[in-house]
Backbone bond lengths (Angstrom), bond angles and torsions (degrees), N, CA, C in turn:
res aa  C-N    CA-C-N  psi(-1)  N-CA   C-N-CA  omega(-1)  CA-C   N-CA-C  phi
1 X - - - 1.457 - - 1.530 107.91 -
2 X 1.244 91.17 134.58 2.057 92.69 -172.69 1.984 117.12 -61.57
3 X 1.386 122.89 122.11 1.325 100.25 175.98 1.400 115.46 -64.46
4 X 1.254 92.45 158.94 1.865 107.54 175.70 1.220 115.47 -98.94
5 X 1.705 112.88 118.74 1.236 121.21 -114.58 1.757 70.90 -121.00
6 X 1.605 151.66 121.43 1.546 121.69 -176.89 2.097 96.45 -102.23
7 X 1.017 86.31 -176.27 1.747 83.76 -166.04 1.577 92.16 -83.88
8 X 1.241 127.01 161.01 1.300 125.77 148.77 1.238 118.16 -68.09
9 X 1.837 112.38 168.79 1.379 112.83 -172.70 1.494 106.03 -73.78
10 X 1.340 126.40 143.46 1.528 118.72 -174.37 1.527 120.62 -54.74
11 X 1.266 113.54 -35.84 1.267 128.11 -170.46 1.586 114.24 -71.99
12 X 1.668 104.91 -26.42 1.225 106.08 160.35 1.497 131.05 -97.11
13 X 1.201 112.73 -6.64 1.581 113.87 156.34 1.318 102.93 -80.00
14 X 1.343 140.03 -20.69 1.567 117.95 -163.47 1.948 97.88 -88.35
15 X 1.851 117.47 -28.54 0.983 105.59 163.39 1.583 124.68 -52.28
16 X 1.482 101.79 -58.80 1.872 95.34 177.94 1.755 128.04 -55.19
17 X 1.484 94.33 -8.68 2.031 91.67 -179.90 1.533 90.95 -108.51
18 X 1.147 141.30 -3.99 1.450 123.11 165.87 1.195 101.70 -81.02
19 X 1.687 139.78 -54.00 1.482 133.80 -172.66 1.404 100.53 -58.74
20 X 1.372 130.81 -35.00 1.454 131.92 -170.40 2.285 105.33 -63.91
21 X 1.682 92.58 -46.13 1.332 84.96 -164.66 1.851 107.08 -115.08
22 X 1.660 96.04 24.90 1.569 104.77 170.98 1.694 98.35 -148.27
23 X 1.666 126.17 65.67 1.112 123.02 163.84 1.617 113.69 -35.33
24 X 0.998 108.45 -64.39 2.151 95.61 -167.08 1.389 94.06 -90.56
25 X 1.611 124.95 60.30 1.408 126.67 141.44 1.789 97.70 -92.84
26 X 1.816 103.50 -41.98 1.304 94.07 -155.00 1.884 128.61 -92.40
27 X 0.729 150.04 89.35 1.377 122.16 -175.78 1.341 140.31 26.87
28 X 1.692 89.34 -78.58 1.315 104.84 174.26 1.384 132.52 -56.28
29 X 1.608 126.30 119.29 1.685 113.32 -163.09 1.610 100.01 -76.92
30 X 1.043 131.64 142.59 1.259 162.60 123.84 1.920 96.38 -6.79
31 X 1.597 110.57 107.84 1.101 128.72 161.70 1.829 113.63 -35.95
32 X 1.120 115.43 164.08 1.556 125.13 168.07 1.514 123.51 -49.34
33 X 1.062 97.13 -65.97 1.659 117.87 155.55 1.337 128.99 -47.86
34 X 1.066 124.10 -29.79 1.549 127.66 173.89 1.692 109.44 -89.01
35 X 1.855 104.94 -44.26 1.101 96.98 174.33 1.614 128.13 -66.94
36 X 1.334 122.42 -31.35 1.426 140.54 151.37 1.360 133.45 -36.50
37 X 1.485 99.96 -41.94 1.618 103.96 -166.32 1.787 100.45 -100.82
38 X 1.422 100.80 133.43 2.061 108.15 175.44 1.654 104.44 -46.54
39 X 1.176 134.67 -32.31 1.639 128.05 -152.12 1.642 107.45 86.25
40 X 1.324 109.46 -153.29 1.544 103.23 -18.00 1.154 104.39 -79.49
41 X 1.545 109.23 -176.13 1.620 132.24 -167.27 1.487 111.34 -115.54
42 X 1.369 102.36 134.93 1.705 97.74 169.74 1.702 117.65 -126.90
43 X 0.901 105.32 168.38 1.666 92.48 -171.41 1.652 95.51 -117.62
44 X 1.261 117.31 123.57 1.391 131.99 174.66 1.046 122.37 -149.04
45 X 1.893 116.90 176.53 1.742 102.29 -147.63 1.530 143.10 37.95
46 X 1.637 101.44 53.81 1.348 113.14 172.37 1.714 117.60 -59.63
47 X 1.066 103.26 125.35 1.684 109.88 172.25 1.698 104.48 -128.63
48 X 1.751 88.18 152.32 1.691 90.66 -175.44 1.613 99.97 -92.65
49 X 1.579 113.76 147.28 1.728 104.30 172.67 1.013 87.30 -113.60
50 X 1.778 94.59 145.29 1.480 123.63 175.04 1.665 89.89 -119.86
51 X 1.636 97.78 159.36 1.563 110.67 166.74 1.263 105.00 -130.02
52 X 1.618 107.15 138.91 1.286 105.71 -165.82 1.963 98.35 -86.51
53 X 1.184 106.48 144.67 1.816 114.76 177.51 1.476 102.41 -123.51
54 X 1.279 111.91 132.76 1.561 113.88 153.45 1.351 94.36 111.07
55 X 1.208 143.25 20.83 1.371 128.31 -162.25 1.682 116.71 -106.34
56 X 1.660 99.68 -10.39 1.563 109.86 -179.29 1.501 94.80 -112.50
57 X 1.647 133.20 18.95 1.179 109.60 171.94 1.539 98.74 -107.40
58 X 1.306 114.55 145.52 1.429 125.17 -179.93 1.719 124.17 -59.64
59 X 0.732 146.11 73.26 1.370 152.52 161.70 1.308 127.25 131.34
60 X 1.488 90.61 3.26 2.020 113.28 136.57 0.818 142.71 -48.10
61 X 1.389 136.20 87.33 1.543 120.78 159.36 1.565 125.57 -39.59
62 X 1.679 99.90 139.14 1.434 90.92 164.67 1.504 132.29 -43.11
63 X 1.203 104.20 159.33 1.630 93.52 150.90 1.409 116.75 -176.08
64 X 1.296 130.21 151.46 1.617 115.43 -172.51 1.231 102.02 -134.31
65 X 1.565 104.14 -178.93 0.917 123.10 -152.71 1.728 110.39 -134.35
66 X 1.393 150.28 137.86 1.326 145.11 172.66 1.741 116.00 -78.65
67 X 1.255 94.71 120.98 1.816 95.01 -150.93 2.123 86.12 -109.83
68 X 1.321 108.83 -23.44 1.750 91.98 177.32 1.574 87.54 177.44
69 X 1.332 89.30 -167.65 1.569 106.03 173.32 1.801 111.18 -124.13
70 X 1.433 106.71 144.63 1.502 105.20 -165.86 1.991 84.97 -125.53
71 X 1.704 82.43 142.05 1.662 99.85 166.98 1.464 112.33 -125.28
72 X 1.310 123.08 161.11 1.300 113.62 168.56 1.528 104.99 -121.66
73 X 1.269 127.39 145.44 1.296 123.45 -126.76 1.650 93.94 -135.73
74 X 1.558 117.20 118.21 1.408 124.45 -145.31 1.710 105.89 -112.92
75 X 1.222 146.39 136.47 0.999 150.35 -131.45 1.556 96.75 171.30
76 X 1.460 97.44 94.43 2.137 109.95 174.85 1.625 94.76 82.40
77 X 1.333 78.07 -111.75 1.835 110.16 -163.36 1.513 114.16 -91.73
78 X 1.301 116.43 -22.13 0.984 133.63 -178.02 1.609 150.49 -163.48
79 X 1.319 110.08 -178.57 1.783 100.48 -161.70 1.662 103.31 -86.84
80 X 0.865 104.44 150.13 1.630 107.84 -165.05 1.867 113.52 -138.50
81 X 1.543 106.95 -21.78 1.457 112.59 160.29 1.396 114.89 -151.44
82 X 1.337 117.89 -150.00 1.484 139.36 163.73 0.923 108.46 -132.76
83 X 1.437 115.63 159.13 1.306 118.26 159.46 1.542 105.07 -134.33
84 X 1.210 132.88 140.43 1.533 135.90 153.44 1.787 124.97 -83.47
85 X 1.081 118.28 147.07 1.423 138.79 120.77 1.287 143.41 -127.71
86 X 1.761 85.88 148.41 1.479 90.92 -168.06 1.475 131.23 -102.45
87 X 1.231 125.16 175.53 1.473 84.29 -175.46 1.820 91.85 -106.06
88 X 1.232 114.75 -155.02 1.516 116.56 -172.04 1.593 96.21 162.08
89 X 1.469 109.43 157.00 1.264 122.82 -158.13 1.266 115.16 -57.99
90 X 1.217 132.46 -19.44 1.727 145.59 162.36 1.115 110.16 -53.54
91 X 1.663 133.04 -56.75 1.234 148.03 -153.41 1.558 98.22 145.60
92 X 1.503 104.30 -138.11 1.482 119.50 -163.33 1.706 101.65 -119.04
93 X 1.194 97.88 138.86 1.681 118.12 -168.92 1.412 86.38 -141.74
94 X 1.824 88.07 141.85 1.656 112.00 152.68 1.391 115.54 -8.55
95 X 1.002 150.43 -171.19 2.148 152.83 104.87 1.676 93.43 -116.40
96 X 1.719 116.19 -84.11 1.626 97.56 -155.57 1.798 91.96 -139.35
97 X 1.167 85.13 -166.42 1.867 116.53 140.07 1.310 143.53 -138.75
98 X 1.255 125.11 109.79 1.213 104.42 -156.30 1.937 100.99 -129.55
99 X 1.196 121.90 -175.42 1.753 106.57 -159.59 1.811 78.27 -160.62
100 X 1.379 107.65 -167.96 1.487 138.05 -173.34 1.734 104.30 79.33
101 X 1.614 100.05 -159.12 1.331 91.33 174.63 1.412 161.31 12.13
102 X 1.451 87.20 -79.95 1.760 103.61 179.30 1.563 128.91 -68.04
103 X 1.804 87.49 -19.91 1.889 89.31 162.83 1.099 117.82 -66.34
104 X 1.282 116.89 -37.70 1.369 113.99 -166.01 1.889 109.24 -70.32
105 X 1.267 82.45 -51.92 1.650 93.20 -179.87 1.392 126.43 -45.87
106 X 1.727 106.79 -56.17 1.514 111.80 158.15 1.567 121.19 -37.90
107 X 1.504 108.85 -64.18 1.331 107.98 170.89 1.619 122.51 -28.00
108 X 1.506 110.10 -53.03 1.411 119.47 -164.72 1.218 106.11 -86.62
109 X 1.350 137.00 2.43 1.364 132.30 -162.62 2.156 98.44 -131.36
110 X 1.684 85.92 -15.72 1.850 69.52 169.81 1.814 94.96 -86.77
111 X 1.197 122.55 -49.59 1.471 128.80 173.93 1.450 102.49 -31.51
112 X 1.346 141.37 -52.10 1.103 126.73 171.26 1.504 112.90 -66.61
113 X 1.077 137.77 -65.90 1.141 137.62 -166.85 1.738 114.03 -48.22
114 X 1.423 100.60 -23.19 1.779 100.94 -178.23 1.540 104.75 -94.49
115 X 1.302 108.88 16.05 1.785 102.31 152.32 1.295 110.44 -127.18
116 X 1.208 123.21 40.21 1.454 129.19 158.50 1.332 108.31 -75.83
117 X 1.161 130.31 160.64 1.801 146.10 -159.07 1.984 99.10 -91.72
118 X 1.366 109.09 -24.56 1.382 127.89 -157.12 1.262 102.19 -103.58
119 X 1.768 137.30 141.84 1.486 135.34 151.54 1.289 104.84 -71.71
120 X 1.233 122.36 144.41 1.621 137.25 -172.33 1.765 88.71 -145.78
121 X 1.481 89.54 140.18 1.652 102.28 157.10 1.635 118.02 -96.62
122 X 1.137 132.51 113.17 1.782 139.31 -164.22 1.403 102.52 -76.78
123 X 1.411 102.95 111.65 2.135 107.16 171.29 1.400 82.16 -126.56
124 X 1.408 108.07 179.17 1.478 134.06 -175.20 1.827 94.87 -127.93
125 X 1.086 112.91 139.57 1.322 114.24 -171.84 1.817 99.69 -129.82
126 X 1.250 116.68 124.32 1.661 105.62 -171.28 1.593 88.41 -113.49
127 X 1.787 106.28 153.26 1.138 113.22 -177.93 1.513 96.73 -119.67
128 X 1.339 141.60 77.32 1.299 130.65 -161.63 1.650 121.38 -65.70
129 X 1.410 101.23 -19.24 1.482 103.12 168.16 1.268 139.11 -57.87
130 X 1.813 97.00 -28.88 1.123 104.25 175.22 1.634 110.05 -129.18
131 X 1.265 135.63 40.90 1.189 152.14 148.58 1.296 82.43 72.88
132 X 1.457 138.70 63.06 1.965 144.26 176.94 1.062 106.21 -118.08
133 X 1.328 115.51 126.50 1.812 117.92 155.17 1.562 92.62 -115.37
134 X 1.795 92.23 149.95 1.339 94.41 167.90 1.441 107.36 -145.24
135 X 1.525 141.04 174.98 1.303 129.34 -149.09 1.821 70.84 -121.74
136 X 1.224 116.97 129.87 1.941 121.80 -166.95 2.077 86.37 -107.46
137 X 0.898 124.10 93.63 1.560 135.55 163.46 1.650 98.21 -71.13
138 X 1.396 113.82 92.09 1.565 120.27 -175.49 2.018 89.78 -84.13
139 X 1.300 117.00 144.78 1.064 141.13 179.31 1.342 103.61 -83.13
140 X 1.520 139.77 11.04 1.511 127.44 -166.74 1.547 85.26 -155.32
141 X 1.285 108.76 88.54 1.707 112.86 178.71 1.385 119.05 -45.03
142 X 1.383 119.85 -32.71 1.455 148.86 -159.45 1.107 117.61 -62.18
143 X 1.811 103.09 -44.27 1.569 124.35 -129.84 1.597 86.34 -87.68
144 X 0.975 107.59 140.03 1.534 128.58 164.83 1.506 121.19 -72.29
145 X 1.540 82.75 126.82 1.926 92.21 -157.10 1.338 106.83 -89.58
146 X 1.150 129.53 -16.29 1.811 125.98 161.93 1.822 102.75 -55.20
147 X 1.120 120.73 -9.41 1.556 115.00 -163.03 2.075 98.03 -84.79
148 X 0.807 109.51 108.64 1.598 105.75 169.44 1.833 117.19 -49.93
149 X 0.939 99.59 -165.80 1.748 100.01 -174.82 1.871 113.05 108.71
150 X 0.921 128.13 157.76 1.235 127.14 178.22 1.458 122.47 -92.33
151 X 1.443 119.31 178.55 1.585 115.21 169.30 1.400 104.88 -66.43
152 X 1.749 104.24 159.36 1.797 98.86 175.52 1.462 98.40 -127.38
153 X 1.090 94.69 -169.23 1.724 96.10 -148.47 1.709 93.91 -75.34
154 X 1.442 112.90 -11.04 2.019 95.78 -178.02 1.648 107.97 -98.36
155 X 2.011 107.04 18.50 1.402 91.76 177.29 1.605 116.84 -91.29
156 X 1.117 117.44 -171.40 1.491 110.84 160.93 1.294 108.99 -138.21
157 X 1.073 98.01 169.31 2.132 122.91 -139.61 2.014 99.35 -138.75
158 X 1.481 106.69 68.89 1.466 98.85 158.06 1.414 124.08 -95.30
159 X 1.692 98.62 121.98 1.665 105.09 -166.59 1.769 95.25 -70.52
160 X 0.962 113.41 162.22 1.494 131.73 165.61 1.505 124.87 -80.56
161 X 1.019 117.98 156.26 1.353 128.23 173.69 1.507 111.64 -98.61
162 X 1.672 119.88 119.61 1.809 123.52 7.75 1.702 86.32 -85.82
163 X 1.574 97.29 147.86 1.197 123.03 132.60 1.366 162.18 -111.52
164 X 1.342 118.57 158.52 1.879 92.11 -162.65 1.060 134.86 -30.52
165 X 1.714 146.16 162.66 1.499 123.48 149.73 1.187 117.59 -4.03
166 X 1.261 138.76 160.27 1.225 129.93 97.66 2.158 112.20 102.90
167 X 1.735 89.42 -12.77 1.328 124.12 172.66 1.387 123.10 -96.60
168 X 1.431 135.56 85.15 1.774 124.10 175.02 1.145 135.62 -42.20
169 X 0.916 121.15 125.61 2.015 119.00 -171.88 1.291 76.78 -90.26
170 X 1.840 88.91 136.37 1.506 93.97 148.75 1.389 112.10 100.70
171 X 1.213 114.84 -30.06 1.430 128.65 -178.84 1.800 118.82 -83.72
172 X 0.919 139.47 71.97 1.324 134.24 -171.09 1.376 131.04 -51.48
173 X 1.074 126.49 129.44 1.495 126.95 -137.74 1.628 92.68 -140.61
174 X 1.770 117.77 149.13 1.606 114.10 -177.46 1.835 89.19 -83.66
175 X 1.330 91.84 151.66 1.617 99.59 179.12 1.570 112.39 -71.15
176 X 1.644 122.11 -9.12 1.477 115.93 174.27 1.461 95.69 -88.22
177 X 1.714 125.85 3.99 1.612 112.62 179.24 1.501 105.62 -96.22
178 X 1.323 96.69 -39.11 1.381 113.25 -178.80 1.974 123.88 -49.35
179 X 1.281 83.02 -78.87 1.783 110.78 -169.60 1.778 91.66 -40.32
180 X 1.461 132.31 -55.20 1.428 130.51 -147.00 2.184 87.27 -72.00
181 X 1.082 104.40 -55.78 1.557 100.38 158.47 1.538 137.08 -13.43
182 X 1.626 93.11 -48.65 1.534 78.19 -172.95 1.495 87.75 -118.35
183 X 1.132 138.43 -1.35 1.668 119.24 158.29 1.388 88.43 -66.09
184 X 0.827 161.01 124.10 1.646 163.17 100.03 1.552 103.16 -146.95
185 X 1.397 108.40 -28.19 1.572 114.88 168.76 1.490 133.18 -56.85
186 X 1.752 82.87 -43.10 1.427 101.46 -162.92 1.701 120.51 -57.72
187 X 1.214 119.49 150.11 1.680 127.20 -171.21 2.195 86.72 -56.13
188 X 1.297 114.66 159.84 1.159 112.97 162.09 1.850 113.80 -82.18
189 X 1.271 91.71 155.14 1.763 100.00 179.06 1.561 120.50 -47.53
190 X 1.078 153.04 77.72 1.078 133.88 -159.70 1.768 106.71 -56.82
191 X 1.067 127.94 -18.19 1.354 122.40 164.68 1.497 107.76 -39.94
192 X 1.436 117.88 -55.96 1.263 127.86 -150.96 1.899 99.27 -99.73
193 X 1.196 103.40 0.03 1.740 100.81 154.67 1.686 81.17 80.11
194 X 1.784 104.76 159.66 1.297 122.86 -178.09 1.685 122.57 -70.75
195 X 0.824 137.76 -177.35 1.713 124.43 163.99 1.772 103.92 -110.11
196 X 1.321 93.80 1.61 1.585 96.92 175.94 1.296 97.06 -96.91
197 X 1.198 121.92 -30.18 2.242 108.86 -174.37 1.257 112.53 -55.54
């Protein structure tokens, strides 16, 4: 069943095709690949990133938060970077470009996910604690992805490639199998002092 793919906010696609087709507007330098390749470039497969918060504090629920919008950024035959925006108290601005890995991975992990039997809505869920992306298959195609709240137990949770130790790329996992996983990972709170002090 095809995922349900929702549009990005306009304001943040119109940031990523101005940095795309006005490099020295933006700051940010232009990856290897972008600078290399003629174009043109298009930005497709918008996903919203969330970061997950609260997951190493003890009797916290997760919960996240919508940190920008991510594209992967198409050139011929294929995807060749990302680009972000973020949002910020103005609206939505540029963030970067960035390439290796995770293009590829994203690529291969929405391709999997769009022959699942099930409609899923596609977010990217970052675990920064532990250097994790994962492709967040929300169970409520509908649901509006600016809305905070965590995965629930009928979503699914494909980590990305690389992933931590001990973690399968690629393998899709229910987010009530997942999430208890990597709170056990997570660094301790330094609020709440070490278990070694």
């Amino acid at each position: 069943m095809p995922l349900h793919v929702l549009p990005a906010p306009a304001p943040a696609l119109r940031s990523v095709l101005a940095a795309l087709d006005s490099p020295a507007a933006v700051r940010e330098a232009r990856t290897p690949a972008l600078r290399t390749s003629a174009g043109p470039f298009t930005a497709e497969a918008p996903l919203p990133v969330h970061v997950l918060d609260g997951a190493a504090k003890a009797g916290v629920p997760p919960r996240t938060r919508l940190a920008g919008w991510r594209f992967l950024i198409r050139c011929g035959e294929r995807f060749i970077a990302m680009a972000e925006a973020m949002v910020t108290a103005d609206g939505w601005a540029f963030s970067r470009f960035s390439e290796g890995p995770y293009v590829v991975s994203t690529e291969r992990a929405l391709r999997q996910a769009d022959s699942l039997p099930t409609a899923y809505q596609p977010r990217l869920l970052s675990v920064p604690e532990l250097y994790m992306l994962t492709l967040w298959l929300h169970a409520d195609p509908a649901a509006d992805p600016a809305l905070g709240g965590a995965p629930v137990s009928a979503d699914l949770l494909v980590p990305l490639a690389p992933a931590p130790p001990g973690i399968a790329a690629h393998v899709p996992r229910r987010a009530a199998d997942l999430l208890p996983a990597l709170t056990v990972r997570m660094p301790p709170d330094p609020l709440l002092g070490s278990p070694a002090a």
